[in-house]
C-alpha positions as CSV (number, residue, x, y, z in Angstrom):
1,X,115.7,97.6,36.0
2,X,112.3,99.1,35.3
3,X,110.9,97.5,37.9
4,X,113.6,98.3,40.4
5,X,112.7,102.1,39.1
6,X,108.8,101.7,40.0
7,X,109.6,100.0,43.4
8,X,112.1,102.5,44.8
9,X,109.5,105.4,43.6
10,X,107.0,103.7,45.3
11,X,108.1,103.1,48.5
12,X,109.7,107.0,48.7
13,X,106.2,108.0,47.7
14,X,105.8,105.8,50.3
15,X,108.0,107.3,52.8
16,X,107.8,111.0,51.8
17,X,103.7,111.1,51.9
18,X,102.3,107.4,53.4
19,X,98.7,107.4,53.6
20,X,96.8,107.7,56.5
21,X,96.6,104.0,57.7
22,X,100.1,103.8,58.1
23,X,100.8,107.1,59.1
24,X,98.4,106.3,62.8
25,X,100.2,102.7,62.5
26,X,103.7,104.8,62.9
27,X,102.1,107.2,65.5
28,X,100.8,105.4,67.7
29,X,104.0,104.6,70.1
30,X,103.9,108.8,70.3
31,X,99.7,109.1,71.4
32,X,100.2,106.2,73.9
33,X,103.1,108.0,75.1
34,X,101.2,111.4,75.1
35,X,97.8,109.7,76.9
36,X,100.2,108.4,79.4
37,X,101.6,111.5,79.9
38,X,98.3,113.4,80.6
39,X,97.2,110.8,83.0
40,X,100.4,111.3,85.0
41,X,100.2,115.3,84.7
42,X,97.0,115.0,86.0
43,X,97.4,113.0,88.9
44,X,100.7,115.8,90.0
45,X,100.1,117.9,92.8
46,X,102.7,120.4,92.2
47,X,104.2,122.7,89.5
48,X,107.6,121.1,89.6
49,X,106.1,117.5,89.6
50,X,103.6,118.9,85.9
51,X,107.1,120.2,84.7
52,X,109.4,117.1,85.2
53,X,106.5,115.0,83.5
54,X,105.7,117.6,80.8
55,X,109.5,118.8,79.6
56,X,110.7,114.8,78.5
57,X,107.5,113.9,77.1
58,X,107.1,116.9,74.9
59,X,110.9,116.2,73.9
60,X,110.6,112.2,73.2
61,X,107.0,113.1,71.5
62,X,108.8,114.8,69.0
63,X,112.0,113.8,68.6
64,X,113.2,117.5,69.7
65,X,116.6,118.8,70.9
66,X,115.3,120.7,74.1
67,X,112.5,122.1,75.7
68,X,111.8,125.1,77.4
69,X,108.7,126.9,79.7
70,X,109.1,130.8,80.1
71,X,107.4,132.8,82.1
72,X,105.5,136.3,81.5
73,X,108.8,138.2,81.7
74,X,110.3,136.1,78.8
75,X,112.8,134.4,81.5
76,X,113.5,130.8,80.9
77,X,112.3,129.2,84.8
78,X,112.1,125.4,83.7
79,X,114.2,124.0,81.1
80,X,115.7,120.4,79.8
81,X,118.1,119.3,77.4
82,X,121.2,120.9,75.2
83,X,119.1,124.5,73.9
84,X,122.2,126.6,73.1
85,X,122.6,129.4,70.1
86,X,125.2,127.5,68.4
87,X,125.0,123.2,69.0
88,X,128.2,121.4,69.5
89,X,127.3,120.0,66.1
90,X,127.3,122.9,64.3
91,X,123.8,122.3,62.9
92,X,121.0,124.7,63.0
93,X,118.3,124.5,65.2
94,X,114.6,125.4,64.6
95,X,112.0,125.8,67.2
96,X,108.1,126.4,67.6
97,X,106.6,128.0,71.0
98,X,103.1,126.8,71.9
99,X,101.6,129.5,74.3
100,X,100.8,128.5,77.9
101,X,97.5,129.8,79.7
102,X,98.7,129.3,83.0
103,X,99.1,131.9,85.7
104,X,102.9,132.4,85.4
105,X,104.0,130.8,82.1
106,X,103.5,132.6,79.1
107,X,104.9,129.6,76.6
108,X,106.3,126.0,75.4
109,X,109.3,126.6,73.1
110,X,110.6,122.8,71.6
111,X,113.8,123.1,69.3
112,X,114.0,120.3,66.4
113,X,117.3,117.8,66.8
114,X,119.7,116.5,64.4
115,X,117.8,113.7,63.2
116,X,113.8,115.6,63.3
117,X,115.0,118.8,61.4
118,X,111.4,120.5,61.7
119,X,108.3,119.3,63.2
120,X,105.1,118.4,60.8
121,X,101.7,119.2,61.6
122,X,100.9,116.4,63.4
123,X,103.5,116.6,66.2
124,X,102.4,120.3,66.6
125,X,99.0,118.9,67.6
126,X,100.1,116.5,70.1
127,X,102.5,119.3,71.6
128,X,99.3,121.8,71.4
129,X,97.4,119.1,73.5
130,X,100.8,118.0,75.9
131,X,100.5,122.1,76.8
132,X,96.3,122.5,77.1
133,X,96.9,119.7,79.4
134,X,100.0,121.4,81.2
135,X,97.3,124.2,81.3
136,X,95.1,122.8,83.1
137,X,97.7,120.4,85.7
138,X,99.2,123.9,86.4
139,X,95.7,125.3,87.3
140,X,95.5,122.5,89.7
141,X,98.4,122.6,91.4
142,X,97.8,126.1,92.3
143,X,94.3,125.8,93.7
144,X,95.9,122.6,95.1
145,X,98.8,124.7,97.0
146,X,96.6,127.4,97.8
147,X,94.6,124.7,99.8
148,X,97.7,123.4,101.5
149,X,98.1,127.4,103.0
150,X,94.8,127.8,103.5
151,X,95.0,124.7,106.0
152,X,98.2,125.4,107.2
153,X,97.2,128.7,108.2
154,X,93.7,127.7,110.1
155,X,95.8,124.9,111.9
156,X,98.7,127.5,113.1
157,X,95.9,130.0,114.0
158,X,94.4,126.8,115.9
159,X,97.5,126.3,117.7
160,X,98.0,130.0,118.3
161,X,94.7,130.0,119.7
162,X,94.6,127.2,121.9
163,X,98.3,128.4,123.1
164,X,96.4,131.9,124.0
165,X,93.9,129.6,126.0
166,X,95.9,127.7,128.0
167,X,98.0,130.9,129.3
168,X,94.8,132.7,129.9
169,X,93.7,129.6,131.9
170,X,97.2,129.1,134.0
171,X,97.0,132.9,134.3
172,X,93.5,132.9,136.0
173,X,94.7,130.0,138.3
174,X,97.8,131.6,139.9
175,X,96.0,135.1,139.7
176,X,93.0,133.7,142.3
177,X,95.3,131.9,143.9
178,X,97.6,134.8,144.3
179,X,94.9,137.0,145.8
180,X,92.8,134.9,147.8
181,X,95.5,133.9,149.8
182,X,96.2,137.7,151.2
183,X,91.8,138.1,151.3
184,X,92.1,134.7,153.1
185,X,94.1,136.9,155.8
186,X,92.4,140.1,155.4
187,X,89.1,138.3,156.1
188,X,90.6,136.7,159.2
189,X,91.7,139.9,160.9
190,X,88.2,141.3,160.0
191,X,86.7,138.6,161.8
192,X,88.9,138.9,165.0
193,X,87.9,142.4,165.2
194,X,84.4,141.8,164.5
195,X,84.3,139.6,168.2
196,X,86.5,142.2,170.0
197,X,85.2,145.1,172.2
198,X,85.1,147.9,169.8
199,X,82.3,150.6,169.5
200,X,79.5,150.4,167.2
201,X,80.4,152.5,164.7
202,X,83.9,150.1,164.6
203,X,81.8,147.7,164.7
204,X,79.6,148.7,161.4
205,X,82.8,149.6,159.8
206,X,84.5,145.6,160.3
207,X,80.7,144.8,159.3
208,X,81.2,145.9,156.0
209,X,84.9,144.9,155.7
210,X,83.6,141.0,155.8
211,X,80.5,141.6,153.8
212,X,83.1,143.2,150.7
213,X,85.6,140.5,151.4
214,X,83.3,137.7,151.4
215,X,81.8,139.0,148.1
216,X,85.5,139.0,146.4
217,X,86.5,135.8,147.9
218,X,82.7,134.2,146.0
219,X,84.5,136.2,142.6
220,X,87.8,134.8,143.0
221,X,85.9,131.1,143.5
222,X,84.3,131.5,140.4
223,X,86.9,132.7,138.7
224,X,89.0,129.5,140.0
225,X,85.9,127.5,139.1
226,X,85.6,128.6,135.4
227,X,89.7,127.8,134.9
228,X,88.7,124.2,136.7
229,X,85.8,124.0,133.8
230,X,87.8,124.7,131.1
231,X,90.6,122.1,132.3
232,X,87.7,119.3,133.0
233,X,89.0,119.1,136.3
234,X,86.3,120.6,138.1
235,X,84.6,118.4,141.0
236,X,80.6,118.4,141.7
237,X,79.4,117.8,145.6
């Protein structure tokens, strides 16, 4: 019976306070868990992807109830599992709230469960380094998004641009056309006069009629010759 005594003390010594050796031996499920965890929050490229990795880790890690992320107003924006005042078991439920240093978030509340009652030192570590980590995923995501506008906005203003282009091109190419067709005729009456009997002053007058029209026709050419260049369509002789 004595001996019964010593063992049973021993192993709840055991149990209550077991040395260090076994104590990593029973953790170590838990820091695989929470090294695979920071690999995959790492690799997310958005804030809803860091917070559907983050919220079931930190809960398993620990054995917790619930976990919640609020934001700098105090409102809950991301939450998972059963968090209520009063559980449907009627137990009590304790909580600690690791801060969060991302833009946004102001903490990482975890409420203790039926069966983990309070959380020891160690499993406030791990959820200390599960939310430095979030930290820093966070971070990334929004320099990550702010890259995705960035490039969204240079390739609509690209678009834009080129849209801006192409009407300024087909505007130049029915614009020349449009008025070298009627110079076309002005230029042709001109001529006709220019060979009819008319006096000299008439004559000086029709004179400088061509010389003006010609010179607008040579503008309206390069004009059509410029929208040509920009379209690649324009023909050397």
């Amino acid at each position: 019976t004595h001996s019964i005594v010593v063992a049973s003390g021993l192993v709840f010594l055991l149990g209550f306070s077991p040395p260090r050796m076994v104590q990593n031996a029973w953790r170590q499920p838990e820091q695989e868990a929470v090294q695979r965890a920071i690999g995959d929050m790492m690799k997310a490229t958005t804030v809803g992807e860091v917070t559907r990795l983050l919220l079931p880790n930190v809960i398993n890690l620990v054995g917790g109830s619930s976990a919640t992320i609020k934001d700098r107003e105090g409102n809950e924006v991301h939450s998972l599992g059963e968090h209520s005042e009063n559980p449907s078991d009627g137990s009590q439920r304790a909580h600690v709230e690791i801060p969060l240093e991302a833009p946004g978030f102001s903490s990482l509340i975890v409420r203790t469960s039926t069966y983990t009652p309070f959380f020891g030192k160690n499993d406030i570590a791990a959820l200390r380094a599960l939310a430095a980590t979030a930290d820093l995923a966070f971070e990334r995501c929004r320099l990550l998004q702010s890259e995705r506008e960035t490039l969204a906005a240079a390739e609509l203003a690209r678009e834009t641009a080129e849209k801006a282009n192409l009407a300024k091109s087909e505007f130049l190419s029915r614009m020349s056309h449009e008025l070298r067709t009627p110079l076309n005729v002005i230029l042709g009456f001109a001529q006709i006069l220019e060979t009819s009997e008319i006096s000299e002053d008439d004559h000086e007058a029709v004179g400088h009629m061509i010389k003006a029209g010609g010179h607008l026709l040579d503008l309206i050419n390069e004009v059509l010759d410029l929208s040509r260049i920009e379209a690649g369509h324009l023909t050397i002789s």
